[in-house]
PAZAPA-4460 file (N, C-alpha, C; in steps of 0.05 Angstrom, whole numbers, plus 32768, in hexadecimal, padded with zeros to 4 digits):
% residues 132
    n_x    n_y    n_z   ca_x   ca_y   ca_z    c_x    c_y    c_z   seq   type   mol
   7E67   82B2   7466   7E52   82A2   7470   7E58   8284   746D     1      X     A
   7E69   8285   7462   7E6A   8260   7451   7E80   8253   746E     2      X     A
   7E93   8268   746F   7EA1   8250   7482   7E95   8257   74A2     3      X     A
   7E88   8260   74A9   7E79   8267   74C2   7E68   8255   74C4     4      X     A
   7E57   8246   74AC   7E41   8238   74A7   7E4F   8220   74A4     5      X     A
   7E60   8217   749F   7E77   81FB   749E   7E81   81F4   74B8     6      X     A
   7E83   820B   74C5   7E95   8209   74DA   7E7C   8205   74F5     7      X     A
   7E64   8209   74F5   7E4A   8208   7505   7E45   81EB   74F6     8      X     A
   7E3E   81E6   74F0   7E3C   81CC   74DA   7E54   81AC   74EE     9      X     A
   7E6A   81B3   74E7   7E80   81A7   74E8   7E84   81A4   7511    10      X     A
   7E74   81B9   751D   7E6D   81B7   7536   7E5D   81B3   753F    11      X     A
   7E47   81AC   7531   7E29   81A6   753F   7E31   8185   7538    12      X     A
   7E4A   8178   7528   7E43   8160   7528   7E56   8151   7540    13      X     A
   7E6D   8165   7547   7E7F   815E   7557   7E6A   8160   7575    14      X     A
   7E5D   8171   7574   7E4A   817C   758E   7E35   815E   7590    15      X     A
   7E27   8157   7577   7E17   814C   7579   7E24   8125   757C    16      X     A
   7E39   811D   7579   7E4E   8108   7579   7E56   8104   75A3    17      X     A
   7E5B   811D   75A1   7E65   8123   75C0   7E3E   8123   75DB    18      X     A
   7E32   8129   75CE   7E1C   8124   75E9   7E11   8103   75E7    19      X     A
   7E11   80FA   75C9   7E0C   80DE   75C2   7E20   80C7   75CD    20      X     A
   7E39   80D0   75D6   7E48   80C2   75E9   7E54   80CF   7604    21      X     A
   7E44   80E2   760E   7E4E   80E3   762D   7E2B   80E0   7633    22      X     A
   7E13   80E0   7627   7DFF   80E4   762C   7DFF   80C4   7635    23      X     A
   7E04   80B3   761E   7DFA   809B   761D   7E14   808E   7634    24      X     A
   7E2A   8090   7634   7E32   808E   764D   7E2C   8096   7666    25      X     A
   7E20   80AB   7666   7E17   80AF   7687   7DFC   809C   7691    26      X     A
   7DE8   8099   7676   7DD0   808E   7678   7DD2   806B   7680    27      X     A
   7DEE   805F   766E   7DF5   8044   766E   7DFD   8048   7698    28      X     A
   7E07   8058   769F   7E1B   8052   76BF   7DFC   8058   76CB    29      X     A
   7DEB   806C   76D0   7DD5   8071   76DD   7DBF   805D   76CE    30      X     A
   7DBE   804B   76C5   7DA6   803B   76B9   7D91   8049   76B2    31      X     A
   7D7B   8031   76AA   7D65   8046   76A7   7D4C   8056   76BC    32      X     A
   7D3C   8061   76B4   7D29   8068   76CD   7D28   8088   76CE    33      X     A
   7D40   8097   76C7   7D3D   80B8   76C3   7D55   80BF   76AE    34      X     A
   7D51   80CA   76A3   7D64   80D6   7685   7D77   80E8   7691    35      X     A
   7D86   80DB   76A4   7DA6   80E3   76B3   7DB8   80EE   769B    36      X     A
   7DB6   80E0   7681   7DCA   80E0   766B   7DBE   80FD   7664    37      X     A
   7DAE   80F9   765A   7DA1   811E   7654   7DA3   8138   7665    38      X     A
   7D9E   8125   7679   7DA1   8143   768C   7DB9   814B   768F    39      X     A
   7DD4   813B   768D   7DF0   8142   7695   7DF6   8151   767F    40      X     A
   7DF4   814D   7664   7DF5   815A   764F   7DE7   8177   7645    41      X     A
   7DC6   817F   764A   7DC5   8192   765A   7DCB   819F   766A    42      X     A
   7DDE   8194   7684   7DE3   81AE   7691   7E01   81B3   768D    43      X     A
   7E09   81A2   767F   7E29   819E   7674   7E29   81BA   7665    44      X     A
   7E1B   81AF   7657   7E17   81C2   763A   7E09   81E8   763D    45      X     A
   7DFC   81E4   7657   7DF5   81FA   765F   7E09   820D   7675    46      X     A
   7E22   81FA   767D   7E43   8203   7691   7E4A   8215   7675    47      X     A
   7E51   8202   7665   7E63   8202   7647   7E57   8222   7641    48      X     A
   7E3F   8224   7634   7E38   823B   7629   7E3B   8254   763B    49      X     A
   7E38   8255   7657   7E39   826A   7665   7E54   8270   7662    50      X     A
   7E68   825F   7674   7E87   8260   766C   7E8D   826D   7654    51      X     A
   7E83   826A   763F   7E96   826A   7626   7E8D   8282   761D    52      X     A
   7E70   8280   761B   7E66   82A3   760E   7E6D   82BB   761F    53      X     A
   7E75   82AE   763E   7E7A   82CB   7652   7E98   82D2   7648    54      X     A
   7EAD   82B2   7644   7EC6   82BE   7636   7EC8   82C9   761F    55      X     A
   7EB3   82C1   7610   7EB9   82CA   75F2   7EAB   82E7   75F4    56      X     A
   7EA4   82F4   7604   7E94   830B   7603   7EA2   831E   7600    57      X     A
   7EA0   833C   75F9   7EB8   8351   75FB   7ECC   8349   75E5    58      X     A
   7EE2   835A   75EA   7EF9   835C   75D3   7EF8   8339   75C8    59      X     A
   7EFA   8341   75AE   7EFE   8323   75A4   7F17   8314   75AD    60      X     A
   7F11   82FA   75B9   7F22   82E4   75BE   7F25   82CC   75AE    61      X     A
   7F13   82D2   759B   7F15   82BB   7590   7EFE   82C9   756E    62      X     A
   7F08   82B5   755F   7F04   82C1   7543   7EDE   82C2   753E    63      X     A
   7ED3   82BF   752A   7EB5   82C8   752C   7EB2   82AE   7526    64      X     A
   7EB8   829E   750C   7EB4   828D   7503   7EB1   826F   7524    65      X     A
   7EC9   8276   752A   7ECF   8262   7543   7EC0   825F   755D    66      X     A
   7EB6   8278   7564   7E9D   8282   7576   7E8B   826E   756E    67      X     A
   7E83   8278   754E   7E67   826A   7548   7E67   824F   754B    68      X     A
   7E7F   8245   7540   7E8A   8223   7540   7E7C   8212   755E    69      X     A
   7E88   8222   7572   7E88   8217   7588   7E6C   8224   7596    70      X     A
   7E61   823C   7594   7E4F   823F   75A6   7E37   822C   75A5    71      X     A
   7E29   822B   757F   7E21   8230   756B   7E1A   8210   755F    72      X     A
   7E35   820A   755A   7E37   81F5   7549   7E3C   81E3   755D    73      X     A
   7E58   81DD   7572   7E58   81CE   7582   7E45   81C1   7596    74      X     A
   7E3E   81E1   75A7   7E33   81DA   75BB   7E0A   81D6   75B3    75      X     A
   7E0A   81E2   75A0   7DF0   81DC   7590   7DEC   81C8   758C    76      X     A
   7E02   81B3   7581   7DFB   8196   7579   7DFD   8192   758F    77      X     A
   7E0B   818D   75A2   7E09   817E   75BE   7DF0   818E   75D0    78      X     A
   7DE6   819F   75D0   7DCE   81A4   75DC   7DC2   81C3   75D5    79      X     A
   7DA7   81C3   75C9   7DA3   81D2   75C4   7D93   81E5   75E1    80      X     A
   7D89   81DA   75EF   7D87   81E0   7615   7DA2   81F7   7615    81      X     A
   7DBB   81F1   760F   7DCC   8203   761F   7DC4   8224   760B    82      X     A
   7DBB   8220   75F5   7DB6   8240   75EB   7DA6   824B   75F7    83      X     A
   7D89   8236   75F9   7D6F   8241   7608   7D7B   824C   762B    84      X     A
   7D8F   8240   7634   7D91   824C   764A   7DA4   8269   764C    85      X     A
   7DB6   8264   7634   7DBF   8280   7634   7DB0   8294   7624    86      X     A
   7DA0   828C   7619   7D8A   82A5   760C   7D79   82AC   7623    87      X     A
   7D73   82A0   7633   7D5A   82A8   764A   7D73   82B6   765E    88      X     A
   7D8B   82AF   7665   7D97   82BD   7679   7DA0   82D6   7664    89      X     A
   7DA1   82DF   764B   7DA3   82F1   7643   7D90   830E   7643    90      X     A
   7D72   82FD   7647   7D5D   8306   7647   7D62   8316   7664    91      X     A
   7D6A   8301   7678   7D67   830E   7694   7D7B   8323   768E    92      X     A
   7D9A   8327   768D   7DA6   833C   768F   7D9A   834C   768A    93      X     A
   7D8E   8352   7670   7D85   8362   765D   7D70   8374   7670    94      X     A
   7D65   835F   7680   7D49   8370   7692   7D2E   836D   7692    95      X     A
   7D35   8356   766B   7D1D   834A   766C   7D0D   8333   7672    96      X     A
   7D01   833A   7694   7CFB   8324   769A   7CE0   830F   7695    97      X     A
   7CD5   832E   7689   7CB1   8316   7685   7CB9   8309   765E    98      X     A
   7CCE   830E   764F   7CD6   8306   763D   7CE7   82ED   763F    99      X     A
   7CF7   82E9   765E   7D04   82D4   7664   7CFD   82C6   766B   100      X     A
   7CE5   82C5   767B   7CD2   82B6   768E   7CBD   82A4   767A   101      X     A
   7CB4   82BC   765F   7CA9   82B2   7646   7CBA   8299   7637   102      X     A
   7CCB   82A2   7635   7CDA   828C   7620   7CDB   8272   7631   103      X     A
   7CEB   8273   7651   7CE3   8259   765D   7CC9   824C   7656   104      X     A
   7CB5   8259   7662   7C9D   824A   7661   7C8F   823F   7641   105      X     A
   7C9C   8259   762B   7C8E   824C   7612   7CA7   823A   7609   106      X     A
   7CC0   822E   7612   7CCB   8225   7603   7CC3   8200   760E   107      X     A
   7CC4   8204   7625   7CBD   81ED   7634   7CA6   81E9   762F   108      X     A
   7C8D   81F1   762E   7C6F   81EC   7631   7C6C   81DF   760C   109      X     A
   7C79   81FE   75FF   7C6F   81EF   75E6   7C84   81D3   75DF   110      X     A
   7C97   81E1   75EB   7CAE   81C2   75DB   7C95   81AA   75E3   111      X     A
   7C94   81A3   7600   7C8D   8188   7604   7C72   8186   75F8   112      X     A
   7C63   8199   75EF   7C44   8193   75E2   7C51   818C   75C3   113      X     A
   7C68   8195   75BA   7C69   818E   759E   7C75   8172   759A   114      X     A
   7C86   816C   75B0   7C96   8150   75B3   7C75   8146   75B3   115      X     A
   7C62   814B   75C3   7C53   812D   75C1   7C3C   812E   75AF   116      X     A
   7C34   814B   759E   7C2D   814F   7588   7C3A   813F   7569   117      X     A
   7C5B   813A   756C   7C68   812D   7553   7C5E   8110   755B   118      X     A
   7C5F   8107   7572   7C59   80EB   757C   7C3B   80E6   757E   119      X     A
   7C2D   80F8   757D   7C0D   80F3   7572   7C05   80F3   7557   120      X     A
   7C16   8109   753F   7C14   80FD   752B   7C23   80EA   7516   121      X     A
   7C37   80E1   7529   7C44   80C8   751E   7C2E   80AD   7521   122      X     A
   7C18   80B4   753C   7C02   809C   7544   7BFC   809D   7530   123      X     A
   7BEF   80B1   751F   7BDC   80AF   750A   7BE3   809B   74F2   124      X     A
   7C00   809B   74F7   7C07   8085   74DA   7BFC   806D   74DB   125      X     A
   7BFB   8061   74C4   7BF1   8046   74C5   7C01   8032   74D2   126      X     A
   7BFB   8029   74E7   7C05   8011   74F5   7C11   8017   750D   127      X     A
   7C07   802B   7515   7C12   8045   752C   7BF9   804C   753D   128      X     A
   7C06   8048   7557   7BEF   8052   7569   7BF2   8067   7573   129      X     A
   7BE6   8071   7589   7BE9   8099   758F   7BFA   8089   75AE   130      X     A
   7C0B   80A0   75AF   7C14   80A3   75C3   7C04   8095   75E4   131      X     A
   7C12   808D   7602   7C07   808E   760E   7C0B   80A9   7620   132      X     A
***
């Protein structure tokens, strides 16, 4: 468990290094006005995971530890979107679609009520207003 957990670790920071400069690069060339940098990284990150978990699937190609590194650790720090999309297309193979359809809608609905839930009670601090 120890070097599996080093090695997810040691890739969520290389993952999380790598969307912080192609993100902020794409966002600097497209200016501001829509989060171009985020979205490229999202769907980057959502190519990456399909690609890699469809090769890494079946007879091992690659070691356990190193899987996790990169699925896990890498592609986790650079976007956690690309798991949610391969967990929901896992859902669909599987057959389960009112379970796939579920997770879209509660991951999105609740994410953005909790994003502006943390930003309503950060208003509450002293010297802090609520959100618009």
């Amino acid at each position: 468990m120890g070097l599996k957990l080093l090695m997810i670790f040691l890739g969520a920071g290389a993952g999380g290094a790598g969307r912080y400069l192609l993100g902020g690069w794409v966002q600097g060339w497209a200016g501001p006005g829509f989060p171009l940098g985020t979205l490229v990284v999202n769907i980057s990150g959502c190519l990456a995971i399909g690609f890699l978990a469809a090769l890494f699937d079946g007879p091992a190609l690659i070691r356990e530890e190193w899987r996790l590194a990169i699925l896990i650790g890498v592609l986790g720090g650079y976007t956690t979107f690309s798991s949610f999309g391969n967990e929901t297309i896992n859902l669909l193979r599987e057959g389960e679609w009112a379970r796939a359809g579920l997770n879209v809608v509660l991951s999105n609905g609740l994410g953005l009520a909790a994003v502006w839930g943390g930003a309503a009670l950060a208003g509450l601090l002293p010297g802090r207003g609520m959100p618009s």
